[in-house]
N, C-alpha and C positions, 0 to 999 in steps of 0.2 A: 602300875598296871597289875603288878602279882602279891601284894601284899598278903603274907599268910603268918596264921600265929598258932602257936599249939593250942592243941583243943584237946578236951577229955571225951572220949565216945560217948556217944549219948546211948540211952539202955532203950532196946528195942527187940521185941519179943520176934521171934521168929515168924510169930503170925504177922505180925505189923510189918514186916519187912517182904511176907510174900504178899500180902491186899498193896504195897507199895507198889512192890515192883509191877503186878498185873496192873494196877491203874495207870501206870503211868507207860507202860509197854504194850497193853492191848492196842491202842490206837495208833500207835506204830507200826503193829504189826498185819491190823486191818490195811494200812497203808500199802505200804509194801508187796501185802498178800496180792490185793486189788492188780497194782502195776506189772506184779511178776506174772498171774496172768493172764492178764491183758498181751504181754511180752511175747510169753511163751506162746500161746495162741495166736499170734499176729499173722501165720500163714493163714488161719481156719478164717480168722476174722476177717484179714482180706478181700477176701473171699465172700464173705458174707454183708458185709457195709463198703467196700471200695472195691466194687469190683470193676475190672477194665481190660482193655484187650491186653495190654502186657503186662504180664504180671510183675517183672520188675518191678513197674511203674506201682500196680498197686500195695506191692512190699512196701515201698517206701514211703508213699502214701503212709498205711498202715504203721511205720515206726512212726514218721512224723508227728502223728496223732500223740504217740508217746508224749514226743516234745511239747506239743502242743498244751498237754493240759501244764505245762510247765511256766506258762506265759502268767497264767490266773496265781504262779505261787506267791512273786513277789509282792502282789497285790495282800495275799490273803497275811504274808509275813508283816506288812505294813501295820494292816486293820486288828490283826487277832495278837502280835507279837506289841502294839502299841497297847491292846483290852489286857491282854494279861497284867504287863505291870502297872495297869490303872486298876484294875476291877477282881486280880487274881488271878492264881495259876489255874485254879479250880473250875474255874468259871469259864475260863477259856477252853478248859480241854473237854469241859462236857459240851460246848459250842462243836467245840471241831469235829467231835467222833458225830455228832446228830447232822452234822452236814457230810459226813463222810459216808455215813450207812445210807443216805439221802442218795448221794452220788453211786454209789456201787447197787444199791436197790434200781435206779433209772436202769443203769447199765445189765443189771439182769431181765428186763420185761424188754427190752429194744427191740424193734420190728426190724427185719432186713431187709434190705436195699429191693429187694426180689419182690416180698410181701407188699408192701407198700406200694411197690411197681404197679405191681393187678389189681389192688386193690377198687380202682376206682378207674374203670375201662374206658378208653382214651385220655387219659393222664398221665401218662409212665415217667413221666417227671416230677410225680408224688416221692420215687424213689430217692429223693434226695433229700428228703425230709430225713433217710436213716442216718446217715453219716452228718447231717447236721445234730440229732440226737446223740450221735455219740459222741463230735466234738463238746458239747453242751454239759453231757456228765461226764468227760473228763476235766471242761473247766473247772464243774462246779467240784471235785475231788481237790482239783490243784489247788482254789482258795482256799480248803479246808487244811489240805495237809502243810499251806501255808505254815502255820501257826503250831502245828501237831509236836515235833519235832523241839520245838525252844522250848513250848510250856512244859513239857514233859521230861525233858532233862532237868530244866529247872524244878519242876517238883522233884526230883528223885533225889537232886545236889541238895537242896537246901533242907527236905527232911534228915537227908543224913549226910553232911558235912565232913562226918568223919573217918568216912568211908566211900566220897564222892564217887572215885573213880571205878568202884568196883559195883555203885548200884548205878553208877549214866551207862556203863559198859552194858548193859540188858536191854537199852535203846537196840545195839544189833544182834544182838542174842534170838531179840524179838525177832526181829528180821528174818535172822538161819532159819527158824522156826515157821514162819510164814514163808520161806522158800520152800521148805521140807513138804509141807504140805502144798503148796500150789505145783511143785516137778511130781508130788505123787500122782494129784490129777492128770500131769500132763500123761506122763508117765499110762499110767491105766486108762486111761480114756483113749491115746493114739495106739493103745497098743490092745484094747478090747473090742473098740466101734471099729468100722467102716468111716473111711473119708467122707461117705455123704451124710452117714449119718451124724459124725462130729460136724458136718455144715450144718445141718440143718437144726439138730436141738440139742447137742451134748455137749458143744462149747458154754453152754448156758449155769450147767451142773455146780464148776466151780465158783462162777460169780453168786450162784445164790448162797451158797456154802461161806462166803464171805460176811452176809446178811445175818449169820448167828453171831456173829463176834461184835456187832454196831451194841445191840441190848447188852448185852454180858457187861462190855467196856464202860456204856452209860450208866449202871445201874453202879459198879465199884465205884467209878469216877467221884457220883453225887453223893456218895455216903463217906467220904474221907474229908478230911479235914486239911485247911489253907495251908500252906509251908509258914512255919516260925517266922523266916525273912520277914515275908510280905507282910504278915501279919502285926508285925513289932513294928511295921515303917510307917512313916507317912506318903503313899502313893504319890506319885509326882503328877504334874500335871499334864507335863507334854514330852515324854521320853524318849518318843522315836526324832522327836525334833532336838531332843538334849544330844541325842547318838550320832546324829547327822551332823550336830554342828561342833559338838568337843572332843567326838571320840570318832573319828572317822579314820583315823590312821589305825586304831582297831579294828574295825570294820574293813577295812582293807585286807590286812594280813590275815586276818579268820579269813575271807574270803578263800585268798591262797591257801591256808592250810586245809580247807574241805575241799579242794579240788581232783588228788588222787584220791581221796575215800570216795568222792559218789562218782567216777569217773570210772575206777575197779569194781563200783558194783552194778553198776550198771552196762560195764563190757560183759560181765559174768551173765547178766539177765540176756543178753546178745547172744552168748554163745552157742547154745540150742539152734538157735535159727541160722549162727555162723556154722556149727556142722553137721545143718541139715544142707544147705544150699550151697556151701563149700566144700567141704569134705566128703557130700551124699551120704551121710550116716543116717540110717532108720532112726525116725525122732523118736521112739521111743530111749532108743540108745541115749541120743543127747541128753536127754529127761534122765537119763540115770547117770550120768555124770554130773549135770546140776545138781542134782538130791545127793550128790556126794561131797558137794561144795557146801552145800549149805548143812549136811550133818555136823563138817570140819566148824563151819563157822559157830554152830548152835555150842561144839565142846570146847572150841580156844580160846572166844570173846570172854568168856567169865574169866579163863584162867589169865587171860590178857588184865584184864583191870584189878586182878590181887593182884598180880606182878607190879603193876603200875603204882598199887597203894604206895609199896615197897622202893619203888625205883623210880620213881617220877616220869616226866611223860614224853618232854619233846624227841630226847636222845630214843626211846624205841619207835617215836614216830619218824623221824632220821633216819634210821637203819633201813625202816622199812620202803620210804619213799624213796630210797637209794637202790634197794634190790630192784622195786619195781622198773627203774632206770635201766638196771643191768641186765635183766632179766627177758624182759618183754620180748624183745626184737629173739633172741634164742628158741624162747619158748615158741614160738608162732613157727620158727622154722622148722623146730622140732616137729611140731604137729601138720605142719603143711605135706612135710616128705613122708610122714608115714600115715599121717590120717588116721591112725586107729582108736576104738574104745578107751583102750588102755592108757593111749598117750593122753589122750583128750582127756580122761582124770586125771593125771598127773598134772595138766596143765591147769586145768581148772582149781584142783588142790590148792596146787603151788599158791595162784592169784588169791584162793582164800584166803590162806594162812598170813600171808603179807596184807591182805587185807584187813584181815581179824586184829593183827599186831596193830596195824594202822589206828583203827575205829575204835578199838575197843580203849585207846587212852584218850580220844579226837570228843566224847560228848564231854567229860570232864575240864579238858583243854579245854574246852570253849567258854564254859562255864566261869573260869577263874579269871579270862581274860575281861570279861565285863564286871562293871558293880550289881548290886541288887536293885537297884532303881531304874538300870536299862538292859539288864540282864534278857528278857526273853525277848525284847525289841533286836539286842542286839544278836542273840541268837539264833532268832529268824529273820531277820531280813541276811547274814552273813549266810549260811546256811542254803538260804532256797538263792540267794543270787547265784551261789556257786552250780548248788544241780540244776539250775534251770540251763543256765547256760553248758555246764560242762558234763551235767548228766544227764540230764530228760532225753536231751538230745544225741547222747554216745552212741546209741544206737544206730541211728539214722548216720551220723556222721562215720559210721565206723563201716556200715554197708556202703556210703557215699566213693570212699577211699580205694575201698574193692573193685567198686562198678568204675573211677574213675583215673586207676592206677594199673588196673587187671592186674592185682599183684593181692593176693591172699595172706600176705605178710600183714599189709598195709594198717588193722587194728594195734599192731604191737606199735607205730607210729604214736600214735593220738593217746596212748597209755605212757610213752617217755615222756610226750612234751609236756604232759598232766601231772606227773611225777618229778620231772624238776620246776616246775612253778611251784608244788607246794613246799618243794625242798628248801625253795629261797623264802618263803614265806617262812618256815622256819628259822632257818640260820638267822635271822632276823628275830627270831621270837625267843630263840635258846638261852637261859640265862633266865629270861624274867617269871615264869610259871613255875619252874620246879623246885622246891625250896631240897633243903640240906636231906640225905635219906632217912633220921632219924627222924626228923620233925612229923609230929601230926598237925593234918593239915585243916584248917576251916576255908568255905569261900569269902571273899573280903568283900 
């Protein structure tokens, strides 16, 4: 399962290695951009496509939708993680960003619930056309970002092998960066508009802001050239049926080991609306505690995956699914009794940085534990099984807790029990990835 042999670095100009990283990181980061938000937004939007007499009701509504386009991943990881290693990393990933800009393009022109209502006088059950369009283009996101995620790591590991861990690491690099700027909007838009006015057309502002990065991403995409791997193989025939049926105890454990990464990042996408609606903090405020999480995230991920070139990966993934263990239940108390600005960064820091630790060795991990013949197969479907269930939906389950415990603690629950599953997924994996700290290392 971890076979590694020294390698001599392969020579790559600095330019070759920044048109990498952007190809294979735009579409991630469009990803991501899209989700956080949609997230961050989820009061406005509420509001705007699920509206009802409680609003509770329509909060959750509103996260569930989250969940929802989460159902379309496994699908899309099946179809696109099965294309890739038949047809190409390349192939697949200019696939997915054109169905991705496809899905965030729907999601910016979307009529509301209201519009639609009047539209067509004595009809007002037109209005449900909205919230059917928006389930619709977050499926059509989910099948894409199915696939997004494995072929992307996968090109990044297999152009540079000898440096895996420090160019998969830019997988959430990408991400801080698509935080940074989707908490800006939130950030300036709750804190320049009016509430009617952000209902009625300024939630729109960032989705279209998203629509510039689908082009940019497709056009690098198609101008780079296959991964070596793939190229040098003979494409197999039926991989996702080779992964199902000889390597599924891999597939298991990857499982586990992406459970605290997309479970911590997507409590983080939560937190905003956790201390608008628990703590009463001015969302703008919240907005600037995210934008300080994801600044952390955008400066530790890189320095995380040298570290890792150096030290190999499961033991910092250990440490950190351990803090999060320890941690969690503290932190939440911390912030419950004082509720301030200040704590609320510090908390949200904290979760970055242990997360940064986490992710930034977690796309390599993955990477090493499959071959090249089911590598993106096995990287997508391991991958979206884990955030479909354990993070699309943290959100919703994490307001679930609150509404159903009345105890504002309750998120630091669903973050322990997330962090020692992947802990045991490791101790279970420790020993076979990491080779000796001297060796350089290839994928096998």
């Amino acid at each position: 399962m971890s076979a590694v042999t020294a390698v001599e670095p392969a020579t790559h100009g600095a330019g070759s290695a920044t048109r990498l990283i952007l190809a294979a990181s735009l579409g991630n980061a469009l990803e991501f951009y899209e989700i956080l938000v949609y997230g961050y937004f989820a009061v406005t939007v509420s509001k705007v496509f699920f509206p009802a007499a409680d609003q509770a009701v329509s909060m959750l509504i509103t996260l569930g939708t989250v969940g929802i386009s989460y159902l379309s991943r496994p699908i899309g990881a099946i179809f696109l993680g099965d294309y890739g290693d038949r047809c190409g990393r390349k192939r697949a990933l200019t696939l997915s960003i054109v169905l991705m800009t496809f899905g965030t393009g729907l999601m910016t022109i979307m009529p509301s619930y209201a519009w639609l209502a009047r539209l067509v006088l004595g009809y007002p059950s037109l209005g449900l056309l909205s919230p059917i369009l928006v389930i619709a283009s977050r499926l059509v996101q989910g099948f894409s970002v199915g696939g997004e995620f494995a072929n992307s790591t996968t090109f990044l590991v297999e152009h540079r092998p000898d440096r895996a861990d420090f160019f998969a690491s830019w997988q959430w690099t990408s991400q801080g960066l698509a935080a940074l700027v989707a908490t800006g909007f939130g950030a300036l838009l709750s804190g320049t508009m009016s509430a009617e006015d952000l209902q009625a057309w300024g939630w729109r502002f960032p989705f279209a802001f998203g629509l510039l990065i689908g082009p940019v991403g497709y056009y690098i995409r198609s101008n780079m050239e296959e991964t070596p791997a793939f190229s040098a193989a003979t494409p197999p025939r039926a991989p996702m049926r080779e992964l199902l049926v000889t390597q599924w105890d891999r597939l298991l454990l990857v499982i586990g080991a992406v459970i605290v990464s997309t479970s911590s990042q997507y409590m983080l996408l939560y937190m905003p609306t956790y201390a608008t609606h628990e703590l009463h903090l001015p969302q703008y405020l919240s907005y600037a505690a995210a934008a300080s999480a994801a600044a952390l995230q955008v400066l530790a991920v890189p320095l995380v995956g040298i570290w890792v070139d150096r030290m190999g990966q499961s033991r910092i993934m250990m440490a950190a699914a351990a803090l999060f263990f320890l941690t969690a239940y503290p932190a939440f108390v911390m912030l419950a009794r004082q509720g301030s600005l200040s704590v609320l960064i510090i908390v949200v820091c904290w979760m970055a940085l242990l997360k940064s630790c986490y992710s930034g060795a977690l796309p390599s991990f993955m990477a090493k534990i499959f071959p090249a013949a089911t590598r993106v197969s096995g990287l997508s479907l391991s991958y979206n099984v884990a955030v479909t269930i354990f993070g699309g939906f943290a959100p919703f389950f994490a307001q679930s807790l609150v509404d159903l415990t009345g105890s504002n603690l309750a998120p630091s629950y669903y973050i322990m029990v997330t962090a020692l599953l992947s802990l045991g997924s490791l101790l279970i994996l420790q020993g076979r990835i990491d080779p000796p700290p001297t060796a350089k290392r290839e994928l096998p």
